[in-house]
N, C-alpha and C positions, 0 to 999 in steps of 0.2 A: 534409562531404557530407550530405546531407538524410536522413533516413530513409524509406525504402521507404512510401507508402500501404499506411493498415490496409487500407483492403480489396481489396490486390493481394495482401495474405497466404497463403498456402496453408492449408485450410479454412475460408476465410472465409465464411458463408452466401449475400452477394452472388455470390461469383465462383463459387460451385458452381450456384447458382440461373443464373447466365448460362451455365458449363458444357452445363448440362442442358437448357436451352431449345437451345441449339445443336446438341446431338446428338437431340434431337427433333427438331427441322428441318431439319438437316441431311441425316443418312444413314438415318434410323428408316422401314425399309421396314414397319411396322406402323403408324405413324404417315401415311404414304404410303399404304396400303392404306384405313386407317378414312376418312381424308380423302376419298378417293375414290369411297368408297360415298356419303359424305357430300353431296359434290358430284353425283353423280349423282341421290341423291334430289332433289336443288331443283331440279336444271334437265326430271327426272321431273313433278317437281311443274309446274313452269311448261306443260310438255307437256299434263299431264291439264288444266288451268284452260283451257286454250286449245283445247282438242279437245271442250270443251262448252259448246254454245248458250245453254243456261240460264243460264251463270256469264258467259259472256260478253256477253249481255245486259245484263247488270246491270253491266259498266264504257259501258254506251251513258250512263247519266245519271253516270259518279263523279263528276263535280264536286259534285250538287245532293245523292247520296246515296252518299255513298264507304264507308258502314257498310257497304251491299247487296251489293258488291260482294265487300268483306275476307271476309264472313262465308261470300257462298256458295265464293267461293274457298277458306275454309277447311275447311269443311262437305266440299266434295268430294274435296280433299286429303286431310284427316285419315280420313274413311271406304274412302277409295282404299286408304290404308298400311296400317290399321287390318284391314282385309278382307287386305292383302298378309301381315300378320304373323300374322294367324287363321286361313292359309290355310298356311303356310310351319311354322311353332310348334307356337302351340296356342291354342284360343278357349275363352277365360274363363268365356265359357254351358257348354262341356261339362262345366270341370269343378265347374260346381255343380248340375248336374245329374246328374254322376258321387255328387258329393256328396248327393246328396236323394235319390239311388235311384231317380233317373227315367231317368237313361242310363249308358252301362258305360263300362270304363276304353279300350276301345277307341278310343270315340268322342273320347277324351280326347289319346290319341294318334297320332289316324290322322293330321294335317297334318305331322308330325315324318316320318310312314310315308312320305307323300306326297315329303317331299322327299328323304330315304335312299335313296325308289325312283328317284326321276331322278337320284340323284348319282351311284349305283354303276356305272353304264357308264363316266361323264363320269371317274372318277376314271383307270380302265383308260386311254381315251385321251388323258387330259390326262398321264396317265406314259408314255405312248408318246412323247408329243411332247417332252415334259421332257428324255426317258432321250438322245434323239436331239439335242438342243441341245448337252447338257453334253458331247457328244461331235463337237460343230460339224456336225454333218448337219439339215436343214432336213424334219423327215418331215412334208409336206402330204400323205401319201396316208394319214392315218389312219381315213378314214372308207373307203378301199375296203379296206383289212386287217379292217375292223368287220363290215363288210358277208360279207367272204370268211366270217369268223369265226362270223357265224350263219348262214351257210348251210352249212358241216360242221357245226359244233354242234348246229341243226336234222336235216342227214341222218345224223348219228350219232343223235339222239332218237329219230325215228321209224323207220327202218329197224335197228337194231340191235337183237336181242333178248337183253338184258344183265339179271342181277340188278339189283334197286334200286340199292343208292348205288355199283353199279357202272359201272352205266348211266350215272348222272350224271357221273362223273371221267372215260368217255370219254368224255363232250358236252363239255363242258368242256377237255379236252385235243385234242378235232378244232377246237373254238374257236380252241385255241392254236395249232396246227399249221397251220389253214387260211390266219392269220393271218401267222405266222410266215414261211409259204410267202410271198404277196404282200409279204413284207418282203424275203423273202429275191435277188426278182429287181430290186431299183433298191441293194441293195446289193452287189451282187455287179458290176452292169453299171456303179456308181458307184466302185468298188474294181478294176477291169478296163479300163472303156474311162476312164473319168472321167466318164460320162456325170452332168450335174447331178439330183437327185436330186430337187429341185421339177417338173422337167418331167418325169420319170418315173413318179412317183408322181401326178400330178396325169392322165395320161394312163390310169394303173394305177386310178383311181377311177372314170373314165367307163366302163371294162371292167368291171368288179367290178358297176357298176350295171348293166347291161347285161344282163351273165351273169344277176346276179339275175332278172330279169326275164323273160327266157329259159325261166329252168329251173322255174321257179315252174307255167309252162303245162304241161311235160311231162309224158306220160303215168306215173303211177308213184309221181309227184312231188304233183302238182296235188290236192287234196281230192275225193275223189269225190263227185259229182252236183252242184259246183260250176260254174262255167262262166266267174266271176272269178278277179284273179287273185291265190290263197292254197293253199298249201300244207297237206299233211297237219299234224295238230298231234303235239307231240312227247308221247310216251309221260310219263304220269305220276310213270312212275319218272325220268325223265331231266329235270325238272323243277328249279328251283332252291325248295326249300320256304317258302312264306311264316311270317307271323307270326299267321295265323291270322283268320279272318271279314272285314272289310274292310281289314282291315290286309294292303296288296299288296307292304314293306318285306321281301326276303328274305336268304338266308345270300350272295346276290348284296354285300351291303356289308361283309359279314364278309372276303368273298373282298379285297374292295378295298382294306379295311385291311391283311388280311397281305402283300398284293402292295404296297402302299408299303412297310411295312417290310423286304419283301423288296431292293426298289430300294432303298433310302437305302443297306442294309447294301451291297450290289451297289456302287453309287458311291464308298459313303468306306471299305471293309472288305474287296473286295477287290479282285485282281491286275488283275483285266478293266475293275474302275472306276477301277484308278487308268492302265492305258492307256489308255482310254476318253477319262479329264481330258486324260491330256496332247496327244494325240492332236487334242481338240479343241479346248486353248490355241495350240499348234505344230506342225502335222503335220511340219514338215521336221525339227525340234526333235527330236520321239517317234520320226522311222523312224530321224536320226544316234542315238540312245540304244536302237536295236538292238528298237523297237518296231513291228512289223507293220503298216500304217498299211491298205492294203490289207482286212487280214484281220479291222482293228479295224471298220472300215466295214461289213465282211461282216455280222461278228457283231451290230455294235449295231443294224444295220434289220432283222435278224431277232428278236433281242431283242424292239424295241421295235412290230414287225407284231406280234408272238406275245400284247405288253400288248393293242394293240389289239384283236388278234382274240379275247380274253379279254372285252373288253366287248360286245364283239358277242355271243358267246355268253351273257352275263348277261343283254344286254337279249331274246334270242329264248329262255330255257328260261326267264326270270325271269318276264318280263310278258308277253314277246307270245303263245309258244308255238306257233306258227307262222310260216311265211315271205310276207311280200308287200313289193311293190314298195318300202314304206318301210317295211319291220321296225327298218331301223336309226336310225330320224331323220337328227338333223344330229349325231350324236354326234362322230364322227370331227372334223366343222370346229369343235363347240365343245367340243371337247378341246384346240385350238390356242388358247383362250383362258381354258379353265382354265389350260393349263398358265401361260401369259403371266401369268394374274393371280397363281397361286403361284409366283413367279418361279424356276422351272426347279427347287423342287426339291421333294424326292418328299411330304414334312408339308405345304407351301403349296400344291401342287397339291389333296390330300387336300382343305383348310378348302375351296378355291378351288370344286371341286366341289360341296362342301355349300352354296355362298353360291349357286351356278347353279342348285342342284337348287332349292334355297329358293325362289329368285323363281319360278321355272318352277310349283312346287306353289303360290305364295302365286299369282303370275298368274292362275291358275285358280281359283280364286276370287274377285279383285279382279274378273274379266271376268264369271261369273256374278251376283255380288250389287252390284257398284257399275257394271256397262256399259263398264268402261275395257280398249280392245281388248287383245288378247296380247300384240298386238306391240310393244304400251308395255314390256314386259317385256325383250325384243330390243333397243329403246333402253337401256333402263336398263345391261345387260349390258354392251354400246359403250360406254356413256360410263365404265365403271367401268375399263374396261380402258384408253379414251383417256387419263383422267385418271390411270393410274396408270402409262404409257408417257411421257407426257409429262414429266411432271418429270425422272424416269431419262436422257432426251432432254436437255434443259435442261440437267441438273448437268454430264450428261457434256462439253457445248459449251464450257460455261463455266467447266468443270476446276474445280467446287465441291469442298467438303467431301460429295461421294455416291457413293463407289468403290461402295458396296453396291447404290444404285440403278444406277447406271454399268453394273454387270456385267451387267444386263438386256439392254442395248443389242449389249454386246459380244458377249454370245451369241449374238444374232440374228444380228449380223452374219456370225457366223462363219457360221452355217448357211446363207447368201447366196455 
């Protein structure tokens, strides 16, 4: 009989170098995540090159001069990114000007501040959305839980006369409850009648915004000697404390780090997350195994209202400090793609947030100092989430080596 090929060996350097490219490409949802940032910058790129006169002028002659054309294409690109990551990080003038004694350490890291300040909502409702997958319920109504959230938060701020960091723990906790509450009615009616929990919620948003709206006019409510529509501002004690002069980054992020690690532990540590799992692997499975399937539903859309209505309350005592018609952004809908980007769990959500808050702070100034609209930022966001749904898509069809990306799909669906 022949002898075995050396390099079918076991530790052979060939066969581990083939190893490892396979499990790179394979199932490496980090590798799947970089990739996709990646891709989305180029086809970003190709957007900005195209969205500008100048540059595109200069492919009217490439044949005669194909230099003119690479160069302003590049030129535009590289000051586009350049401006995205001085805007998002940190810009290399401040700190040598931190360094020369002409400007302070603030200046040095207020783009860092900028993006901590848009992540800390995003994280609250990208773990709402999260917390409600791993549990097969589908929560679209995270932006009116947000919404509920700082409007108690808001009328705990200004109408409560509470000592200082009293005052804030109740802002804070009428966040959670208001939130909690909006969670609590498409859970209960999705645990009761079966009603589906996208159409409830999704109905539960246009109220929420509405109400805002509403109440924002009323007498009591409204700012006096206004006649727009904005709300008393919240008492300074009831405030989330910043980092100080233009730095707007506050203990709003701190909160968002302990609430993920609140949830991770919630999920894999205890009794509620592990009925929660099975609940949303097998619900027929978890109620024969004497699990409350019902009451698990109850619990997790109030749970995960209560996340939400937490970000709501960061983003109205954090930055806005006031209530109007859009206090709350798009936080709620792009908490559904935080969460999608950290694929359902409570640390990916966390990075997913910090990469949104990033473009969101670097956009703002790519649009001030290179002219390229915001909403290139909004593309970018899409394509990072397309590109990193798709493959999960793909492996799952074709029953690859990607149970890890796979499990993306499967979550969805279950929330369907």
């Amino acid at each position: 009989m022949g002898a075995k090929p050396a390099h079918d060996e076991p530790g052979d350097g060939d066969t581990l170098l083939n190893r490892f490219l396979q499990n790179l490409w394979a199932a490496n949802t980090v590798t799947v995540t970089v990739l996709s940032v990646v891709l989305a910058l180029v086809i970003g790129a190709i957007f900005i090159i195209v969205s500008d006169p100048d540059v595109l002028s200069t492919f009217g002659y490439l044949t005669a001069r194909p230099s003119d054309a690479f160069d302003a294409s590049w030129t535009v690109v590289s000051d586009a990114y350049a401006d995205l990551f001085k805007g998002a990080i940190v810009d290399p003038a401040t700190i040598t000007a931190w360094a020369n004694g002409t400007g302070t350490w603030r200046q040095v890291f207020f783009p860092i501040s900028e993006t901590l300040t848009y992540a800390a909502p995003l994280v609250f409702t990208g773990l709402s959305v999260a917390l409600a997958f791993r549990g097969g319920l589908f929560n679209i109504g995270g932006q009116g839980q947000a919404v509920v959230g700082t409007i108690t938060a808001a009328m705990a701020g200004f109408f409560l006369p509470l000592p200082p960091v009293i005052h804030l723990i109740a802002a804070l906790a009428a966040g959670l409850l208001g939130g909690a509450l909006w969670g609590f009615v498409p859970g209960i009616l999705k645990a009761r009648t079966g009603a589906h929990e996208v159409i409830v919620t999704i109905m539960l948003n246009y109220t929420a915004n509405l109400f805002l709206g509403w109440l924002i006019l009323q007498k009591g409510v409204q700012q006096p000697g206004r006649s727009d529509a904005i709300s008393k501002t919240v008492d300074g004690d009831a405030q989330l404390t910043s980092f100080g002069g233009e730095l707007r980054a506050n203990l709003g992020i701190l909160l968002a780090v302990l609430a993920t690690a609140v949830v991770a532990w919630l999920l894999n540590r205890s009794a509620f997350g592990f009925e929660l799992r099975a609940v949303g692997a097998n619900p027929p499975a978890a109620r024969t195994a004497g699990i409350s399937v019902a009451r698990t539903y109850t619990l997790l859309m109030v749970t995960a209202g209560g996340l939400a209505g937490l970000g709501g309350a960061t983003q109205v005592l954090g930055t806005a400090h006031a209530l109007t018609p859009q206090v709350a952004g798009n936080i709620g809908f792009d908490g559904l793609l935080v969460a999608l980007l950290g694929r359902n769990r409570p640390w990916g959500t966390l990075l997913a947030a910090i990469l949104f808050g990033a473009l969101r702070a670097g956009g703002n100034r790519m649009q001030s100092f290179s002219g390229i609209s915001l909403e290139l930022v909004t593309v970018l966001q899409a394509l990072i989430v397309i590109f990193i749904a798709a493959p999960a898509l793909v492996k799952a069809i074709f029953h690859l080596r990607a149970a890890r990306s796979a499990r993306l799909g499967a979550s969805m669906a279950k929330g369907w």
